[in-house]
C-alpha positions as CSV (number, residue, x, y, z in Angstrom):
1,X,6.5,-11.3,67.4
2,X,5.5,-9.9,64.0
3,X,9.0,-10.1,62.0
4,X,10.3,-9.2,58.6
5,X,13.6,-8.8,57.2
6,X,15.6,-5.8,55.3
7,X,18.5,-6.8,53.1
8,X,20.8,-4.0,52.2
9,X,21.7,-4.4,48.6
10,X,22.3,-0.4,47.3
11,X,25.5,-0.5,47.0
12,X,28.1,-0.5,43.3
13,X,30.7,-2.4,44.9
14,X,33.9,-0.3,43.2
15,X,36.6,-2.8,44.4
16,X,34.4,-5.9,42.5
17,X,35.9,-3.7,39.4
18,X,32.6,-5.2,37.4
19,X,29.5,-4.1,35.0
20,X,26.9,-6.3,37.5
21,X,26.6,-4.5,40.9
22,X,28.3,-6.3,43.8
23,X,25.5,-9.0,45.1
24,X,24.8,-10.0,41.9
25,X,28.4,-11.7,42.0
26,X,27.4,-15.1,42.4
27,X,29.1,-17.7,45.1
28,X,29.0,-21.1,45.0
29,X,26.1,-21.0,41.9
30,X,24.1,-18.4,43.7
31,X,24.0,-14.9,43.2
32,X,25.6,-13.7,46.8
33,X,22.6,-11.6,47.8
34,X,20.4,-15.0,47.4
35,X,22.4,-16.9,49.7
36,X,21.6,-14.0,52.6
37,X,17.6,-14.3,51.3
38,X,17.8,-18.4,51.8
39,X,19.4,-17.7,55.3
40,X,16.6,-15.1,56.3
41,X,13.4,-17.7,55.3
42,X,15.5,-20.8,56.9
43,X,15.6,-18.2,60.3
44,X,11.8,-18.4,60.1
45,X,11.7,-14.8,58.5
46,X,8.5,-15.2,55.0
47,X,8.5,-11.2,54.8
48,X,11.6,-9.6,53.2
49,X,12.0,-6.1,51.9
50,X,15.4,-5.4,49.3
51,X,16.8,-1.9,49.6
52,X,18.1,-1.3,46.1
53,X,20.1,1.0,43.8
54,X,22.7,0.5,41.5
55,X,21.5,-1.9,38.8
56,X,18.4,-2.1,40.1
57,X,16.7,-3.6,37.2
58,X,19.2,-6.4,37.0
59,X,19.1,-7.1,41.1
60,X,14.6,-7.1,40.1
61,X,15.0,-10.0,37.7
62,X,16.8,-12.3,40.8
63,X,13.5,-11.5,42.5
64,X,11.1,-12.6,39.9
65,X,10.1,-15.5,41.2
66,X,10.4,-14.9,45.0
67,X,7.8,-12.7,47.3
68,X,10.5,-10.0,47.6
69,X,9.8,-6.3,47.8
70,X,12.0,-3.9,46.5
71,X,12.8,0.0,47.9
72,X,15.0,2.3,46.1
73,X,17.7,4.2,47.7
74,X,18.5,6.7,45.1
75,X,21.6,8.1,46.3
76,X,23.8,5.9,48.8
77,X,24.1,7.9,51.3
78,X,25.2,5.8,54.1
79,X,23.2,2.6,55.8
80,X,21.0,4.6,57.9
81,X,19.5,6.5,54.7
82,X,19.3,2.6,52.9
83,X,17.5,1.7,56.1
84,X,14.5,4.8,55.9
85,X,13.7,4.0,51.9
86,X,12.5,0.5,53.6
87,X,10.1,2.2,56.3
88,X,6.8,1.9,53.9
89,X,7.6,-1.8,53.4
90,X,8.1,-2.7,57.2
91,X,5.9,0.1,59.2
92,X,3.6,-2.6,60.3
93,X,5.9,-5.2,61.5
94,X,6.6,-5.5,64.8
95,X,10.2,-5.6,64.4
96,X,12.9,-5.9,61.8
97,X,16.4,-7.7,60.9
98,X,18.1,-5.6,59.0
99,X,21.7,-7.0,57.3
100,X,23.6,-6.5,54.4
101,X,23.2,-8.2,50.8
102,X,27.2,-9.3,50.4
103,X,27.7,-11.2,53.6
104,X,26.8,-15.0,51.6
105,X,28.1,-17.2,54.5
106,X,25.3,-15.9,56.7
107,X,23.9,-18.9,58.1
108,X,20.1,-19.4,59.6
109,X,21.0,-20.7,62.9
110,X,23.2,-17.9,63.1
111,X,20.2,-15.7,62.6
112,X,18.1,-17.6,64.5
113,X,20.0,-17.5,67.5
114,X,19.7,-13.2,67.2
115,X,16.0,-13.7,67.4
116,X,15.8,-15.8,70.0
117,X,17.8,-13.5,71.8
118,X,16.3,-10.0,70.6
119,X,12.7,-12.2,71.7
120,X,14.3,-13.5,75.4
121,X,16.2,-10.4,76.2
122,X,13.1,-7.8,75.5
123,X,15.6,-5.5,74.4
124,X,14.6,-2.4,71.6
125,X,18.0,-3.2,69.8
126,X,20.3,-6.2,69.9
127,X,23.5,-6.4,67.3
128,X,25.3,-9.0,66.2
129,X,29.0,-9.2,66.7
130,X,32.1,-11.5,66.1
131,X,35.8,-11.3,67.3
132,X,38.8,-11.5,64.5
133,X,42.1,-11.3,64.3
134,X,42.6,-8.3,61.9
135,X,39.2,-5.7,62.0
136,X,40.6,-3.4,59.5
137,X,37.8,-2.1,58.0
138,X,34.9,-3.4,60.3
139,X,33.4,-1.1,63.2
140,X,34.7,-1.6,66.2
141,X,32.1,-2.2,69.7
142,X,33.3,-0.3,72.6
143,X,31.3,-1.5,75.5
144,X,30.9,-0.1,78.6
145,X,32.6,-1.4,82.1
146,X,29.8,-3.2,82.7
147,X,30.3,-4.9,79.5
148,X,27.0,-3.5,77.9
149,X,27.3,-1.4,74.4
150,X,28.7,2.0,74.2
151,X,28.6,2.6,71.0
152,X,29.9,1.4,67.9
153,X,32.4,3.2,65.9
154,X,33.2,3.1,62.4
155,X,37.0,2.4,61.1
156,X,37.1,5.9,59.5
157,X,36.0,7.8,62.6
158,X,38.2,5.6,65.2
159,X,41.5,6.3,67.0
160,X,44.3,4.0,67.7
161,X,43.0,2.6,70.8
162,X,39.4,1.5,69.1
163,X,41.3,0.8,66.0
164,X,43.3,-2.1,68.2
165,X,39.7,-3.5,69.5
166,X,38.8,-7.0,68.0
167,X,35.4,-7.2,68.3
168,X,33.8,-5.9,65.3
169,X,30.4,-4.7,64.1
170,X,28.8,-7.5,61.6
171,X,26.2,-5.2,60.3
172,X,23.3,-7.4,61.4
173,X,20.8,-6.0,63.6
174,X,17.2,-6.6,65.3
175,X,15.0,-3.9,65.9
176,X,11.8,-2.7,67.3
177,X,10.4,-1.3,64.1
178,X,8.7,2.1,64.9
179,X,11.5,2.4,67.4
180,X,14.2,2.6,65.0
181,X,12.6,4.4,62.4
182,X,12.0,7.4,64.7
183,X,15.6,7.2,65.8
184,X,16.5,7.5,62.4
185,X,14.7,10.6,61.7
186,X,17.2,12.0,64.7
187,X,20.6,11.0,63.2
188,X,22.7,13.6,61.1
189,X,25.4,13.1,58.5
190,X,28.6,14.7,61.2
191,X,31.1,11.8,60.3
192,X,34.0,11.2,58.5
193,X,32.3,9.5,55.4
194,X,28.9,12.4,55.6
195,X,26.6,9.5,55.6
196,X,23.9,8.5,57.8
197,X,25.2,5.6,59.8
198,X,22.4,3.5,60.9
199,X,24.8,2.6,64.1
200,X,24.0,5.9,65.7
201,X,20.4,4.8,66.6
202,X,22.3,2.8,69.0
203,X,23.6,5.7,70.7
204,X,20.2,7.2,70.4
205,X,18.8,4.3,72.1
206,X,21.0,4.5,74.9
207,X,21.1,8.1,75.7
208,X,17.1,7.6,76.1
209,X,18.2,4.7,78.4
210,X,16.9,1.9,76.0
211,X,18.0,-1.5,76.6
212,X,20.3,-2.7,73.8
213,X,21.7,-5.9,73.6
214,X,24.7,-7.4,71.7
215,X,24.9,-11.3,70.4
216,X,28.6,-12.6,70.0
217,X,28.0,-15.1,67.2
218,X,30.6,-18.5,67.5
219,X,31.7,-18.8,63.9
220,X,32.9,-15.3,63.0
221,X,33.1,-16.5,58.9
222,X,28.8,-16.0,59.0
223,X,29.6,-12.1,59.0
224,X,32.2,-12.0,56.7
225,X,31.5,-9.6,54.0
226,X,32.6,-9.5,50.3
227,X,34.2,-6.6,48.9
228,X,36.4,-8.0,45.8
229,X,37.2,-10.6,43.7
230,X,39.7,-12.8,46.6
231,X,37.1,-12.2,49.2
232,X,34.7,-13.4,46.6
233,X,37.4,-16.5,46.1
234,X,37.5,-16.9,49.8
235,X,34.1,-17.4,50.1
236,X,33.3,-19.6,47.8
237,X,36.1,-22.1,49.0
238,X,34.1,-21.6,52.5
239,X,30.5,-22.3,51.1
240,X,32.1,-25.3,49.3
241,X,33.6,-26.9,52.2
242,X,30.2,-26.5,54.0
243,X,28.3,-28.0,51.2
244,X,30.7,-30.8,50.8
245,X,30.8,-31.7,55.2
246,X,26.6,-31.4,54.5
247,X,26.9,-34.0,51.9
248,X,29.4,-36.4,53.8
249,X,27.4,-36.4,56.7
250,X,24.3,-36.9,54.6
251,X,25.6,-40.1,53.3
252,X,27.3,-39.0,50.5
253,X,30.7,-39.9,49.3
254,X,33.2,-37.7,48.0
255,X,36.6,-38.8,47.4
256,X,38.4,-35.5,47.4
257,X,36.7,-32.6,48.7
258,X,39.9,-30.5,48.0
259,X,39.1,-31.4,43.8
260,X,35.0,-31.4,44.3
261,X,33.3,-28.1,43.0
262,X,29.3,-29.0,44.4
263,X,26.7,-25.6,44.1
264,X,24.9,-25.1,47.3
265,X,21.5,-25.8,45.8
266,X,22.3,-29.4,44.6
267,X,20.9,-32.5,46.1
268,X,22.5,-36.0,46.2
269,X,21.4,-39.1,47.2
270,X,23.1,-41.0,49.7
271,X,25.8,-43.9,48.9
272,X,26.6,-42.3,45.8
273,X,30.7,-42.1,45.0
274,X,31.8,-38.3,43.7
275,X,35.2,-38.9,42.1
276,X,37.9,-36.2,41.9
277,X,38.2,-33.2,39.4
278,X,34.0,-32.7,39.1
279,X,31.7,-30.1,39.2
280,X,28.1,-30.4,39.9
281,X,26.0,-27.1,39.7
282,X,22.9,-25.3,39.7
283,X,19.5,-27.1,40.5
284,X,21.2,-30.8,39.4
285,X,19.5,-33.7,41.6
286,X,21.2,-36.9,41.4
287,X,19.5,-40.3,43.1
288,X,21.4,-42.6,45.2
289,X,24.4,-45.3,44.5
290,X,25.9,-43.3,41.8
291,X,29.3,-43.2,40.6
292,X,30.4,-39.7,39.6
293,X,33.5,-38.7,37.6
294,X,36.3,-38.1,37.5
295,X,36.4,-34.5,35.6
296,X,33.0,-35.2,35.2
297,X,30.9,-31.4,35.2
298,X,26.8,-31.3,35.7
299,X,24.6,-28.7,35.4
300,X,20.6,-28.4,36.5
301,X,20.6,-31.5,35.1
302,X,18.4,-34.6,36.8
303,X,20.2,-38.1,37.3
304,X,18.5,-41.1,38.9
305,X,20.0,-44.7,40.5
306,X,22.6,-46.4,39.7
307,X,23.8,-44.0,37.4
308,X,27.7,-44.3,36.2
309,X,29.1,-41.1,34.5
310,X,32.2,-40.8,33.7
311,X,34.6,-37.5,32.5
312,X,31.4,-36.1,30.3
313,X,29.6,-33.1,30.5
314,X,25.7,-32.9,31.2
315,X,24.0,-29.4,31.1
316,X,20.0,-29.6,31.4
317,X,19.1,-33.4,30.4
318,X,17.1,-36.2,32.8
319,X,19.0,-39.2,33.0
320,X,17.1,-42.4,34.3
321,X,18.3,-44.8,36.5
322,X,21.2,-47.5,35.7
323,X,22.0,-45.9,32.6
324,X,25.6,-45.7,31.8
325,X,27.5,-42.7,30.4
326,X,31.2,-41.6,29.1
327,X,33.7,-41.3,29.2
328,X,34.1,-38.3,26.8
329,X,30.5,-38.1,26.4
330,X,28.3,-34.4,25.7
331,X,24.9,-34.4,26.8
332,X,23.5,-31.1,25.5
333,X,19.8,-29.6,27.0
334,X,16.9,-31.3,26.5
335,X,18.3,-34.7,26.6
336,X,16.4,-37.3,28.0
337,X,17.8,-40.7,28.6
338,X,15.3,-43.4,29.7
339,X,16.7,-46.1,32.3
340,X,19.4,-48.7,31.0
341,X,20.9,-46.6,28.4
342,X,24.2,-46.6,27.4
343,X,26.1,-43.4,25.9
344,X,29.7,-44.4,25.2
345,X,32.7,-42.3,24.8
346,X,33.5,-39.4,22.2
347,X,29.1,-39.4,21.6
348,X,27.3,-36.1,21.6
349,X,23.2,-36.1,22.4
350,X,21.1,-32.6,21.6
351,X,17.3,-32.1,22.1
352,X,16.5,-35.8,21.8
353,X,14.9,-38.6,23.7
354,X,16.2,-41.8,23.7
355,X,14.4,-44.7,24.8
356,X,15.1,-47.9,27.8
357,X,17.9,-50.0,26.7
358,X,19.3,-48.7,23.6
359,X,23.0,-48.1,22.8
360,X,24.8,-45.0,21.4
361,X,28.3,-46.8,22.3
362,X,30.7,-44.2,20.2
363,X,31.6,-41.7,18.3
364,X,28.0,-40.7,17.5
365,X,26.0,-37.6,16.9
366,X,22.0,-37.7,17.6
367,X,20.0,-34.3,17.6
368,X,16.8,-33.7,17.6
369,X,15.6,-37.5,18.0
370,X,13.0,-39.8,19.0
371,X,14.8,-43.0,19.7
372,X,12.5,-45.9,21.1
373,X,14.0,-49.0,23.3
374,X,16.3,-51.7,22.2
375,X,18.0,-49.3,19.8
376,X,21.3,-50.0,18.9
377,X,22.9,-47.0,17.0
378,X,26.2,-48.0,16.0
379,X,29.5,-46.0,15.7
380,X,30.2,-43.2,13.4
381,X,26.5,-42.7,13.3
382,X,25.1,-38.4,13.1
383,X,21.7,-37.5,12.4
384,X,22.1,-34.6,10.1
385,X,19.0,-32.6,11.7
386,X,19.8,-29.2,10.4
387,X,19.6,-27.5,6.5
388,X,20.9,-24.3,7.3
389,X,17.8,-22.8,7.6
390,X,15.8,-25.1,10.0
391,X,16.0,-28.3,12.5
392,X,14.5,-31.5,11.3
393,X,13.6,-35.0,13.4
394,X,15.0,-38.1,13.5
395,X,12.8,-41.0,14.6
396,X,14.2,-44.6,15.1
397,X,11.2,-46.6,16.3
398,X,11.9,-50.1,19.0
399,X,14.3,-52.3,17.9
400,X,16.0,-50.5,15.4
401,X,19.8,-51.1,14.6
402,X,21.6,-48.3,12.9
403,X,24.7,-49.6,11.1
404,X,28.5,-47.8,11.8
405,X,29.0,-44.6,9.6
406,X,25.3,-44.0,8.5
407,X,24.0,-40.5,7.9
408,X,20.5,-40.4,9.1
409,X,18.9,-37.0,6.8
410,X,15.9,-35.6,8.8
411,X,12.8,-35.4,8.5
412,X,13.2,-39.3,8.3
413,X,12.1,-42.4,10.3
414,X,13.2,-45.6,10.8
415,X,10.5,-48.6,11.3
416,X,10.2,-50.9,14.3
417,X,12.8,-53.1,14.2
418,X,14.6,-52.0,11.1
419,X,18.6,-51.9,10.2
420,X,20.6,-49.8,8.2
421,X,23.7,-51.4,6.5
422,X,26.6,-49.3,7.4
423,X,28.0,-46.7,5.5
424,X,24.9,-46.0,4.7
425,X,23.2,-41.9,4.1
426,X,19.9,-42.7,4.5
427,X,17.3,-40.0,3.0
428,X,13.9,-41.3,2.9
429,X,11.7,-43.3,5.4
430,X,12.6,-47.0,6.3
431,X,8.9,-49.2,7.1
432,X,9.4,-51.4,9.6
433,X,11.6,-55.1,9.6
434,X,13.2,-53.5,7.0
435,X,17.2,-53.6,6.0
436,X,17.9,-50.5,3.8
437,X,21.2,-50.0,2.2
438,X,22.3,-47.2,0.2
439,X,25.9,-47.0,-1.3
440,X,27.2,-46.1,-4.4
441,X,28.7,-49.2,-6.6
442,X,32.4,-50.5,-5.6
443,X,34.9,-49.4,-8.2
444,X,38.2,-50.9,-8.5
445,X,40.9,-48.7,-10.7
446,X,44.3,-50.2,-11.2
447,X,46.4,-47.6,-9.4
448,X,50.2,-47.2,-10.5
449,X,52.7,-46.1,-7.8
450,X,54.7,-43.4,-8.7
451,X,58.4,-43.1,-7.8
């Protein structure tokens, strides 16, 4: 069967009390409306269609680089009307899931499983449902004797005896398309909230004796949907959890999952040791037999073997294998470290490139750098790269050992295999197997203590 998928994403999301509209909010390093997209293609789903409306523009630029289309629901007027802006989108598709942009713990076996049973079943409908202790606010699925679907009724228009049912409505459907869309042109707005609820095609369906199935899903946290900031907070401590079991059971070691912050699109190689107090996020890969932290915090940042990193902070660099980093260390975008390099404690690196084997031990600053292999750059060392108009490079060239406390004054370069005598402020070019020195002349003034 031809599918395609409509993600319900209209919606301000009042409670979130925020400028960005609700499933922008992002959950475990991903905007929450992403996670539901990721969960769509891993159900087998290429074709999805975004119902959109407040902040549009700002929900378009998540899009940008995915094959998403966008409708826009102009004024939110219930899920039904969100559902009919999509019809132009879908009309060819032989049927639809349709579910809603905040729920991020949707899972794709989850939807998987409502295919396979929409496909087996033959039915024109078939909902997705989930049994919890408190409903309050969800739903609610009265079913028939029989145990087939009634109808669904929302928690504004129930009574006290739905109100007490348990099994709620997630808000995830499968449909045959041109079914459903005629059925929606037959609903009205006679509800408590004057919307169009797309549940009433349901009831549609089975007054024109339509089979319409309903899929109990096993882990009831897939549906949960977020609405403010805790529920936000709530999720996120769920999508962690899943993402640290993934990484256990993937070979991964991680000391204390309870103290481990890992984004769900982050990939580690097995046999590597996560320490406690860390935070890896975004698109960061890191290679296997790694040692990791403590209160150590990574971001889209690549890391290769061997790699020991310890209480620094990474954002954007490539790090080659057995290099050897921190603690206290600052490795700013655009760093690239080359393997077997060491970057020792209290030593910050911008925008510079530093080559296999060399040393930046302590208490150094390097920005905007070529640094070739075998470099030793000694303690107390800062390439001053910027005039207060412009950036300038520093190039050290192999071999080169920079003395403690020099000042390196870009644009300069330092020869193969050259040294600088420490304390030095070095301001013109150095040729190679060169020592240059620059200091002013030792004075020594009899000084005569006072008191």
């Amino acid at each position: 069967m031809n599918y395609s998928a409509v993600i319900l994403a209209a919606g301000k999301g009042v409670r979130m009390r925020s400028k960005l509209p609700k499933v922008m909010h992002p959950v475990a390093g991903k905007a929450m409306v992403l996670h539901v997209a990721d969960a769509v293609r891993g159900a087998g789903i290429p074709k999805i269609t975004a119902v959109v409306g407040h902040g549009r523009d700002m929900i378009k630029s998540l899009f940008e680089d995915q094959e998403v289309q966008l409708a826009i629901q102009e004024e939110q007027l219930g899920t039904g009307h969100a559902l009919m802006q999509a019809e132009p989108a879908v009309e060819g598709d032989g049927s639809i899931i349709v579910l809603a942009g905040d729920i991020p713990l949707i899972q794709a076996k989850t939807l998987k499983a409502l295919i396979d049973h929409h496909e087996t079943t033959g039915a024109i409908a078939t909902v997705l449902t989930a049994r919890i202790e408190n409903p309050t606010g969800y739903g609610r699925i009265i079913r028939n004797p029989d145990g087939s679907l009634n109808r669904i009724v929302e928690e504004k228009d129930a009574n006290s005896e739905e109100k007490a049912i348990t099994e709620i409505n997630s808000g995830i459907y499968c449909f045959n398309t041109r079914a459903v869309f005629d059925a929606l042109k037959r609903i009205n707005t006679s509800n408590a909230q004057n919307e169009y609820y797309l549940t009433d095609v349901l009831k549609i369906f089975a007054a024109d004796g339509h089979q319409v199935e309903v899929l109990i899903t096993g882990d009831s946290r897939d549906i949960y949907g977020i609405n403010d900031r805790v529920q936000l907070a709530q999720a996120e401590s769920i999508l962690r959890q899943r993402k640290n079991l993934e990484l256990m059971q993937s070979g991964v070691t991680i000391v204390d999952p309870a103290s481990t912050f890992i984004d769900a699109g982050v990939e580690i190689g097995s046999d590597t040791i996560i320490l406690p107090f860390t935070m890896i996020e975004g698109h960061t890969v890191i290679g296997q037999s790694c040692e990791i932290g403590p209160s150590t915090r990574i971001t889209d940042s690549s890391i290769g073997q061997d790699v020991f990193i310890e209480s620094s902070r990474i954002i954007e660099a490539e790090i080659g294998d057995r290099c050897h980093i921190g603690p206290f260390a600052y490795l700013r975008p655009a760093t690239v470290l080359h393997n077997e390099v060491k970057v020792g404690d209290f030593v910050e690196i911008k925008k510079s490139v530093i080559g296999a084997n060399s040393k930046v031990p302590h208490l150094s600053y390097v920005g905007d750098a070529t640094v070739g292999r075998h470099v030793n750059i000694g303690a107390g060392t800062i390439t001053c790269n910027y005039d207060g108009r412009n950036k300038y490079e520093t190039v050290l060239a192999d071999g080169v050992f920079i003395g403690s406390n020099t000042n390196l004054v870009a644009p300069v370069k330092i020869g193969e295999n050259s040294m600088t005598g420490a304390g030095s402020t070095i301001t013109r070019d150095v040729p190679p197997h060169t020592l240059a020195v620059e200091r002013a002349e030792q004075r020594m003034l009899k000084h005569h203590k006072k008191g």
